[in-house]
C-alpha positions in Angstrom: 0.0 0.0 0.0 1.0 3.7 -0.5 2.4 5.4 1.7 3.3 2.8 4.5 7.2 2.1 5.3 7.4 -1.2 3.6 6.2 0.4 0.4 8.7 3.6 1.1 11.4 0.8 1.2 10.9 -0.8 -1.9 11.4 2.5 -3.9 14.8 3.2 -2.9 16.2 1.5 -5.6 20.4 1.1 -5.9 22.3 2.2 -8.8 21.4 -1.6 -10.4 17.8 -0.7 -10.2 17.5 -3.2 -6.8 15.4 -2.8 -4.2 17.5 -1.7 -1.2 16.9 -0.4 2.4 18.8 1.6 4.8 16.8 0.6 8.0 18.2 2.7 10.4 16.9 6.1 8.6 13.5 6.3 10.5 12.3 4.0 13.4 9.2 3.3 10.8 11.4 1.9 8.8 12.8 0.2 11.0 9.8 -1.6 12.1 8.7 -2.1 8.5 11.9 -3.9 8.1 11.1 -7.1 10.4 8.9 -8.5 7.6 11.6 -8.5 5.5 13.6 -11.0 7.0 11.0 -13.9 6.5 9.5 -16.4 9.3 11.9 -16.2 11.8 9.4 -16.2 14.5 8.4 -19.8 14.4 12.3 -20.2 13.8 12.5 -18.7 17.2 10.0 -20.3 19.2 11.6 -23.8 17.9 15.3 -22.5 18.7 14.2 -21.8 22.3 12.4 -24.7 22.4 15.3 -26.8 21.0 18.2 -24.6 22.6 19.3 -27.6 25.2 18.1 -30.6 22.9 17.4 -30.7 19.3 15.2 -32.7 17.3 17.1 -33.4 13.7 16.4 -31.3 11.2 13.6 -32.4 8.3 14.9 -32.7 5.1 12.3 -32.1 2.0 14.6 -33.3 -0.3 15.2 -36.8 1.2 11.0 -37.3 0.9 9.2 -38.9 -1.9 7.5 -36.2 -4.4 4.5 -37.0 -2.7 5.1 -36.5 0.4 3.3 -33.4 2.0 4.9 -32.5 5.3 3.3 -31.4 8.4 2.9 -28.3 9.9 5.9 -28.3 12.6 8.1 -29.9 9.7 6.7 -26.7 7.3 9.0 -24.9 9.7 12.0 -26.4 8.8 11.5 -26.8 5.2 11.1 -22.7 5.0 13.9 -22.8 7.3 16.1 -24.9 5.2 14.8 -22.9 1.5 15.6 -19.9 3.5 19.7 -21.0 4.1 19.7 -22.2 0.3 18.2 -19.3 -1.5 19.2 -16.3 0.8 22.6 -17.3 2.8 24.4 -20.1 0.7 24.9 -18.0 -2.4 27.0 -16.0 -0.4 29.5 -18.0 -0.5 30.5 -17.8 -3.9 29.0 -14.0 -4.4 31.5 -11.7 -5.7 29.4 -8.7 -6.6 29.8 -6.1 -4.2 26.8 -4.8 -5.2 25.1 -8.2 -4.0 27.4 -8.7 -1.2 26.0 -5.0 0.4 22.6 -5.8 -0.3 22.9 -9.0 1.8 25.0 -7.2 4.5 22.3 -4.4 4.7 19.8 -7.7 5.4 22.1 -9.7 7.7 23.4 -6.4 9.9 19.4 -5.9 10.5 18.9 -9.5 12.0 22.0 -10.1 13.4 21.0 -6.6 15.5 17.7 -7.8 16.2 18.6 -11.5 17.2 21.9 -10.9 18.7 24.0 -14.2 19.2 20.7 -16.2 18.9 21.3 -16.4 15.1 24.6 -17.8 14.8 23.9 -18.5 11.0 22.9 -14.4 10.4 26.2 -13.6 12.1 28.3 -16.4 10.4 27.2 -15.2 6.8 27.3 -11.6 7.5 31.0 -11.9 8.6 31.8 -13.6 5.0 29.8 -10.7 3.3 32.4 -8.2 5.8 35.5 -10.5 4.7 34.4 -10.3 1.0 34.3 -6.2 1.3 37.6 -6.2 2.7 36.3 -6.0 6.5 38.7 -8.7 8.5 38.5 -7.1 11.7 34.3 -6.9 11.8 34.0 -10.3 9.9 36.4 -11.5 13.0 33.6 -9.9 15.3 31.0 -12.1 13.7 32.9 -14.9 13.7 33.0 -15.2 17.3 29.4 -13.7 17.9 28.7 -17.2 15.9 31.2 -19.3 17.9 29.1 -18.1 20.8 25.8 -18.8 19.8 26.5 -22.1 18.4 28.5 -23.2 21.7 25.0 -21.8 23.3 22.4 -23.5 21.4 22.2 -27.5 20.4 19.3 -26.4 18.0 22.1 -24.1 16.0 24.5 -26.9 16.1 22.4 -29.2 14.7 21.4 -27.2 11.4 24.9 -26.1 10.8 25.3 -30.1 10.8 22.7 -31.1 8.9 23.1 -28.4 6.3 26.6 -29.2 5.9 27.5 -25.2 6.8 30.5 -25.9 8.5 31.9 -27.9 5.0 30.8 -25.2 3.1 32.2 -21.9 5.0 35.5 -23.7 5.7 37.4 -21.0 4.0 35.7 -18.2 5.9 35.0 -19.9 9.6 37.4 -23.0 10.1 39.5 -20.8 12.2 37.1 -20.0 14.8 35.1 -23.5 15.2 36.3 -25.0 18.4 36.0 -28.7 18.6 32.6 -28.7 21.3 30.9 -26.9 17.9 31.7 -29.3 15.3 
């Protein structure tokens, strides 16, 4: 609708005629900017379920075609499109048109969820490494050393989604053995 934040947001356009947000101009903006990051609130309520003992995570892609999962595994199936369309790209981004987009997404959660989103701050470190950043990307290295050490719900994902093989070249220095 016209008029409210979310629609200011997605007029500011970058240079490469993307939609792009800063979300620390107005605190309307600011609020408007939680519905960009997608359904991390039933992500939530699971990781603080989960934070002591994890269940595994459910794979769609091990499942018949038929298959029609069920409402608590919905959650992890947007969970796990969510790391493979928005966070593993990174990886092999280069772009640093792309790679501030994503940081300008990533600095917003990892704000908002503090250490409690290890994968946020794990990838937004790699985006700070890419743009020539060592010293922050360091910063969010441990800030995901933390919350992984802190959470078996974190530890699983990054198992089952095979994060730690694929960030090796970004992370491998800061894993200590209790988190792999």
């Amino acid at each position: 609708m016209g008029g409210t934040p979310i629609h200011q947001i997605m007029l500011h356009q970058d240079e490469y005629g993307e939609t792009i947000s800063d979300l620390k101009r107005s605190r309307k903006a600011s609020s408007a900017g939680i519905f960009s990051v997608g359904v991390t609130g039933a992500v939530r309520q699971n990781e603080l379920a989960q934070k002591k003992k994890a269940t595994p995570l459910f794979n769609p892609f091990t499942q018949p075609s038929y298959y029609i999962p069920n409402q608590s595994q919905m959650v992890d199936v947007w969970f796990t499109v969510d790391y493979l369309v928005n966070y593993l790209p990174i990886i092999t981004e280069t772009r640093p048109h792309k790679l501030h987009k994503k940081q300008i997404m990533l600095t917003e959660l990892v704000q908002r969820m503090s250490t409690d989103h290890p994968m946020a701050a794990l990838f937004l470190g790699i985006c700070e490494q890419k743009m020539g950043n060592s010293e922050v990307a360091s910063t969010y290295y441990q800030l995901t050393s933390r919350g992984l050490a802190n959470s078996d719900y974190w530890r699983t994902r990054f198992q089952s989604l095979k994060i730690y093989e694929s960030c090796t070249d970004y992370f491998s220095p800061y894993l200590s053995p209790k988190n792999k």
